[in-house]
C-alpha positions as CSV (number, residue, x, y, z in Angstrom):
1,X,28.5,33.2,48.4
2,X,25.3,33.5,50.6
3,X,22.4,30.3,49.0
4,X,19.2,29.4,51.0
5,X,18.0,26.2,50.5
6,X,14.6,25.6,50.7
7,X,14.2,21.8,52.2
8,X,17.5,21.5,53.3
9,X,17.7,18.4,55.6
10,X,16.3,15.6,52.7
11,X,17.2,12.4,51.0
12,X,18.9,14.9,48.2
13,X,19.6,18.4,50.0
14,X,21.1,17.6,53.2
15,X,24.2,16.7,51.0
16,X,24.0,19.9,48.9
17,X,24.1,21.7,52.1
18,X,27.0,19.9,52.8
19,X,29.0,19.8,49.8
20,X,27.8,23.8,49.7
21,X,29.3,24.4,53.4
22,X,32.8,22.6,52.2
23,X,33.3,25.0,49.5
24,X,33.1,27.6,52.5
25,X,29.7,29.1,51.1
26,X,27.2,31.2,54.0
27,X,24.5,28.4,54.0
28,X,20.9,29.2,54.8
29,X,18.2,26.9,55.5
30,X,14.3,26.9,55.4
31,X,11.8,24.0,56.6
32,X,9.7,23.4,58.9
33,X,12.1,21.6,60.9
34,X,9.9,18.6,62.2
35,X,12.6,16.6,63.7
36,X,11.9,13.2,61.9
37,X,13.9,10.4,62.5
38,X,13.8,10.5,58.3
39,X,15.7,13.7,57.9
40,X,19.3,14.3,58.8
41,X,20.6,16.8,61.3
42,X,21.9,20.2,60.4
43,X,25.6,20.9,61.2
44,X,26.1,24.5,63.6
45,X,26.7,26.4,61.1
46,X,23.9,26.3,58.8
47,X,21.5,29.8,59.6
48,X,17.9,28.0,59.6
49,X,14.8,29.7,59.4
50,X,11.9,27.9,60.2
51,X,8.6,28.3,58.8
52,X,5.8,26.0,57.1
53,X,6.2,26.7,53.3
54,X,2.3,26.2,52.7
55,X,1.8,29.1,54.6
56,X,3.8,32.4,52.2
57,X,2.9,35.1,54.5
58,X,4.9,33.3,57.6
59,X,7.8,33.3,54.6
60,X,7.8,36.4,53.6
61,X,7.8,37.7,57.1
62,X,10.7,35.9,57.3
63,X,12.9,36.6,54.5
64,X,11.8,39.5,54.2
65,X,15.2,41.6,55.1
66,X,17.5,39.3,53.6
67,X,19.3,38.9,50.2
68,X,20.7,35.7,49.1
69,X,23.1,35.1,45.5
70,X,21.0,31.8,45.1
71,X,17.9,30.6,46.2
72,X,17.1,26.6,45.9
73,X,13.8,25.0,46.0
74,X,13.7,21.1,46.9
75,X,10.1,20.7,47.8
76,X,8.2,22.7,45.0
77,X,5.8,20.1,43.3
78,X,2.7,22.1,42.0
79,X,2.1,25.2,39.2
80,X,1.1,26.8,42.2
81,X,3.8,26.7,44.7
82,X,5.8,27.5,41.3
83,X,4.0,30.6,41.6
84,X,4.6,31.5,45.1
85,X,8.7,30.7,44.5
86,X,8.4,33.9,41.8
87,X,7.0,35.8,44.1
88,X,8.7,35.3,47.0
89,X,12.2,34.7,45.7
90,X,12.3,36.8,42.5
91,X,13.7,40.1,43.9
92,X,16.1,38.6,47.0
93,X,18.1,36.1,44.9
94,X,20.6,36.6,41.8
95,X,19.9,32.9,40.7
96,X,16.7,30.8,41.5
97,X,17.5,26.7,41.1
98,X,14.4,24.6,40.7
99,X,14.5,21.1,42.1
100,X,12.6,19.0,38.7
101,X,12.8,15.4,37.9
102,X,14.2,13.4,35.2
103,X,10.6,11.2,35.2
104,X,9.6,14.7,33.4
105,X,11.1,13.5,30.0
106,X,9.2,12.0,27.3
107,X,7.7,8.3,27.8
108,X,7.3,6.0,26.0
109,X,10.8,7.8,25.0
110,X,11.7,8.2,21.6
111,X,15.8,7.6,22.1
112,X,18.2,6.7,24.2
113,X,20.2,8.0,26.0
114,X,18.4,10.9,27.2
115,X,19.7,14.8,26.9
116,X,18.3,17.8,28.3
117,X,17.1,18.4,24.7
118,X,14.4,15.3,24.8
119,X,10.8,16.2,24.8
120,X,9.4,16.7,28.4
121,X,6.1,14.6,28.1
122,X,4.5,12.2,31.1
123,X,1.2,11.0,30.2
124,X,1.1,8.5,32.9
125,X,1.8,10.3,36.0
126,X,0.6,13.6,37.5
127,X,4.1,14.6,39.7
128,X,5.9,14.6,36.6
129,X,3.4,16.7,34.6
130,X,3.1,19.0,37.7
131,X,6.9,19.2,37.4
132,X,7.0,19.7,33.7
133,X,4.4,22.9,34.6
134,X,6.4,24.3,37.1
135,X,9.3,24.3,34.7
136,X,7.3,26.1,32.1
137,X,6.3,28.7,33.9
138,X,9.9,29.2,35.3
139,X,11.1,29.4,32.2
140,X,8.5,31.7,30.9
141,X,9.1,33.9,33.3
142,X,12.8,34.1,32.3
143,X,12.1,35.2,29.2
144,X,9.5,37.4,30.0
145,X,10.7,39.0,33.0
146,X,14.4,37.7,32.9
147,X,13.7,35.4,36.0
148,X,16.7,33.7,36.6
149,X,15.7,29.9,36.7
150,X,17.9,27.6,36.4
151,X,16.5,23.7,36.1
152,X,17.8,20.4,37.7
153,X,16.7,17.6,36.9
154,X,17.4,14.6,39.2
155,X,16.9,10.8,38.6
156,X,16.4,8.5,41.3
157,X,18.6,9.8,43.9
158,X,19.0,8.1,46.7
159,X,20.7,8.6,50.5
160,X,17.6,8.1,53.0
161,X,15.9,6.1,50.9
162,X,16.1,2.3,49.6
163,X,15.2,1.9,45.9
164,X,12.6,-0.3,45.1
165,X,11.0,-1.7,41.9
166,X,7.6,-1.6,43.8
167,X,6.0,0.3,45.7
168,X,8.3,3.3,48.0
169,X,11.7,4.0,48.8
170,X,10.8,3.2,53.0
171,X,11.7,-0.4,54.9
172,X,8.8,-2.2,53.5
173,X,10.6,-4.7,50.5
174,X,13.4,-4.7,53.0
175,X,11.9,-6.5,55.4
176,X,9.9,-8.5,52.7
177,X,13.6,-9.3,52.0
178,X,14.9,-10.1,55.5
179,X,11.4,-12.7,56.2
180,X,12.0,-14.4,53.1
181,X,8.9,-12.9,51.2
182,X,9.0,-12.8,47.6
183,X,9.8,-8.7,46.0
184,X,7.6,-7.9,43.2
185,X,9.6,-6.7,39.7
186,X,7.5,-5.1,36.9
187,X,7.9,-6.8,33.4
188,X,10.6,-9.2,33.3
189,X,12.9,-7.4,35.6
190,X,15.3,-6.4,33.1
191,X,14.5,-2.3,32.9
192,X,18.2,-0.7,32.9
193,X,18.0,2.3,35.3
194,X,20.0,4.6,36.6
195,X,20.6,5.3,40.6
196,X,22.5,8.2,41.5
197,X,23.8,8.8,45.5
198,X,23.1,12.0,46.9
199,X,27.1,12.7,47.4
200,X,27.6,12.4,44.0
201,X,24.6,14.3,43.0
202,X,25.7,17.1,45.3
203,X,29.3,17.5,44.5
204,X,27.9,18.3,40.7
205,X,25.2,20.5,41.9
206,X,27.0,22.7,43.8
207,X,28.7,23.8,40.6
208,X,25.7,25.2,39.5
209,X,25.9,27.7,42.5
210,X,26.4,31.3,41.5
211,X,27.4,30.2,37.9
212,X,25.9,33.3,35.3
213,X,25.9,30.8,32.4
214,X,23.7,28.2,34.0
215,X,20.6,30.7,34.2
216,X,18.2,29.8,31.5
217,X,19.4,26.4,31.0
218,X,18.3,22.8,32.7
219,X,20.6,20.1,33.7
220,X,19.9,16.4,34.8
221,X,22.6,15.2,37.3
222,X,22.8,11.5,37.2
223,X,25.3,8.6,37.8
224,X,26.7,6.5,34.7
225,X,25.7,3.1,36.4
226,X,23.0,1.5,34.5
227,X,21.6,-1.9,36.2
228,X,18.3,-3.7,35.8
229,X,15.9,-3.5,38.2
230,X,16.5,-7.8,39.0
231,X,20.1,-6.4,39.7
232,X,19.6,-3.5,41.7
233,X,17.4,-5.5,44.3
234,X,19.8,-8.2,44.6
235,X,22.2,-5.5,45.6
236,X,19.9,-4.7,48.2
237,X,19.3,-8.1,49.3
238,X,23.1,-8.0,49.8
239,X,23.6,-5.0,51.9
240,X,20.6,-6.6,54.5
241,X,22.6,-9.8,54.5
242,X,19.7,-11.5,52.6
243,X,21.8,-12.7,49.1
244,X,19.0,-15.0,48.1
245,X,15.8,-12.9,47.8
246,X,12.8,-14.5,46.2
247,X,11.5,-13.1,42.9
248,X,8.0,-12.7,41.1
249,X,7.8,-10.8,37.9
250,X,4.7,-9.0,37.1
251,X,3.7,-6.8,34.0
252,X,3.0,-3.7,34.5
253,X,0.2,-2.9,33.0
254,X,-1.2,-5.8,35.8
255,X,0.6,-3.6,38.7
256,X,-1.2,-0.7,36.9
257,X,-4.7,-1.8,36.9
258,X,-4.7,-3.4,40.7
259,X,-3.2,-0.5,42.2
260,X,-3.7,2.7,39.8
261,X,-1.8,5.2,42.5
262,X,1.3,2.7,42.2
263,X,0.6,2.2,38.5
264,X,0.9,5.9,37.3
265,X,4.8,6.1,38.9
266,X,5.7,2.6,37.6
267,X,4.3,3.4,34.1
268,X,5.4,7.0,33.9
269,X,8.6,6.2,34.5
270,X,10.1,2.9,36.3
271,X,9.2,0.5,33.8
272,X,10.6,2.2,31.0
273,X,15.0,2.0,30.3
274,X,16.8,5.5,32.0
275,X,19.5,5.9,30.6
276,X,21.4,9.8,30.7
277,X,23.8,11.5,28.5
278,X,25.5,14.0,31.9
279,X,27.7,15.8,28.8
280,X,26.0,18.9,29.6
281,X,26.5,18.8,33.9
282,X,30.5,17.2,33.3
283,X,30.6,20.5,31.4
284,X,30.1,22.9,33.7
285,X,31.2,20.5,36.4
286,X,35.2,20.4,35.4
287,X,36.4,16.9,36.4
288,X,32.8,15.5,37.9
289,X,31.8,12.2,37.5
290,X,29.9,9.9,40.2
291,X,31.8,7.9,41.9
292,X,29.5,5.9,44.5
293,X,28.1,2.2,42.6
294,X,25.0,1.3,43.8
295,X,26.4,-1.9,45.5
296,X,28.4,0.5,47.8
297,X,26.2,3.4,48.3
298,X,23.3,1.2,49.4
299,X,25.4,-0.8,52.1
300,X,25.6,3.1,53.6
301,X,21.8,3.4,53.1
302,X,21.2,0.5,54.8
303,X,23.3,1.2,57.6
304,X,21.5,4.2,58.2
305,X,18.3,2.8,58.4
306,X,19.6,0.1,61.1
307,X,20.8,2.6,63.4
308,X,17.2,3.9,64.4
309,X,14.3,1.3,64.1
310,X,11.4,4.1,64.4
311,X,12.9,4.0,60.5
312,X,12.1,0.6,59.9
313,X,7.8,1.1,59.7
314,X,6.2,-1.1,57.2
315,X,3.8,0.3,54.9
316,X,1.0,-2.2,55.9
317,X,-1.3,-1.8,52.8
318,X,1.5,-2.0,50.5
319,X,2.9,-5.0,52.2
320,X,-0.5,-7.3,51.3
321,X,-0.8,-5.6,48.0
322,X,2.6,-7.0,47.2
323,X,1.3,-10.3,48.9
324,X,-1.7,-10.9,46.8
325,X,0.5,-12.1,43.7
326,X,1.8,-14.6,45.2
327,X,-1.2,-15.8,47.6
């Protein structure tokens, strides 16, 4: 099987690629291939094209011979990049796989656990409602034009990044952690949510690959763990040899109205429970489940970031925003 992966060499696709290259598929790759100490390197055998995705002529140029059974899009965000995929990918693939997001689904949500059948509404944050767009117009275009989408919806996976209750997934509460300052948790710090390691994500995913009967249809891949957010930053605390981090709790409706841009991710998804039904994915993945807890796959992510300290910045703006509860 010939896929291209568009992205590649991220938090969640450098896995696909390799789980994809151990089932002995022809791997293709397109970035921009900026060398960042953030991305991880591609193995020999991956074919990469390089080429800046914002720019759809230098694609098509590109791609322009070639003919792939599966074409998969990490980095599309926007209606309008949706709109490029169609029209670059449409006639050179047999299957088109659209990276979405599992903060697409309905919040406040109605019922727990979530299925792929719950409402995809996000009045709180405009990624998700650019995701939910993008999937509409996929899926319009299936039924229209017999596109042949299918969805994936991930939740919080994580590899290169370190989950945090505030703020992003880079060093910044990790060294809060390691100088003793206190880590900010929305609410009361009791939120259950799900993490799901890239590994596991990818040995699912890769299921998906070729498969006739996943076209039309959207899928959320997520682990089984469900920890509160007090729990999962202890387990980071651990991994950085920090066991006794300090702890503020802050509602987050106050996050929301200090800091709107950190507000509309919190509220649109982060401070509301995640919990996933994965009956549909175990279905058409025979015998997958995720096998990676948290308290283990962090220790790896962790390890990671210690090996190179160019990936140890500190967000300096989020760093005294997180201050100023406590000053």
């Amino acid at each position: 099987m010939k896929v291209l992966f568009i992205g590649g060499n991220g938090n969640i696709s450098w896995n696909c690629t390799q789980e994809a290259l151990k089932k002995g598929y022809e791997v293709w790759v397109l970035n921009r291939d900026s060398g960042s100490v953030m991305r991880r390197e591609l193995p020999r055998e991956v074919h990469k094209l390089k080429a800046d995705i914002g720019n759809p002529n230098s694609v098509k140029n590109i791609i322009k011979d070639l003919k792939f059974d599966v074409v998969a899009d990490f980095i599309c965000f926007t209606e309008e990049q949706a709109k490029t995929d169609i029209e670059l990918y449409g006639k050179i693939c047999k299957q088109f796989i659209f990276i979405s997001t599992a903060s697409a689904y309905q919040k406040p949500l109605g019922a727990t656990p979530i299925t792929e059948s719950t409402p995809l509404k996000n009045p709180y944050w405009l990624y998700s409602r650019n995701k939910i767009a993008c999937e509409e117009l996929f899926f319009k275009e299936y039924r229209e034009k017999d596109f042949p989408i299918t969805v994936v919806r991930p939740s919080h996976t994580y590899d290169t990044i370190i989950p945090a209750a505030m703020g992003s997934s880079g060093w910044t509460n990790s060294a809060r952690m390691l100088a003793g300052k206190p880590i900010i948790l929305h609410g009361d710090g009791t939120t259950l949510w799900t993490l799901t390691h890239a590994k596991d994500f990818a040995a699912a995913f890769v299921a998906l690959l070729g498969n006739e009967a996943a076209i039309g249809n959207a899928f959320h891949i997520t682990g089984d763990e469900w920890l509160t957010w007090r729990q999962i930053s202890q387990c980071v605390a651990n991994a950085l040899g920090a066991p006794n981090p300090k702890f503020i709790c802050v509602p987050s409706e106050t996050i929301a109205q200090k800091n709107p841009d950190l507000g509309a991710g919190l509220l649109g998804d982060k401070a509301w429970c995640a919990i996933f039904d994965n009956s549909k994915i175990k279905k058409f993945a025979t015998g997958w489940r995720a096998k990676i807890p948290f308290s283990e796959g962090i220790k790896q992510t962790i390890d990671w970031f210690m090996e190179n300290k160019e990936r140890q910045k500190i967000n300096a703006e989020l760093d005294a925003f997180l201050d100023s509860f406590h000053l």
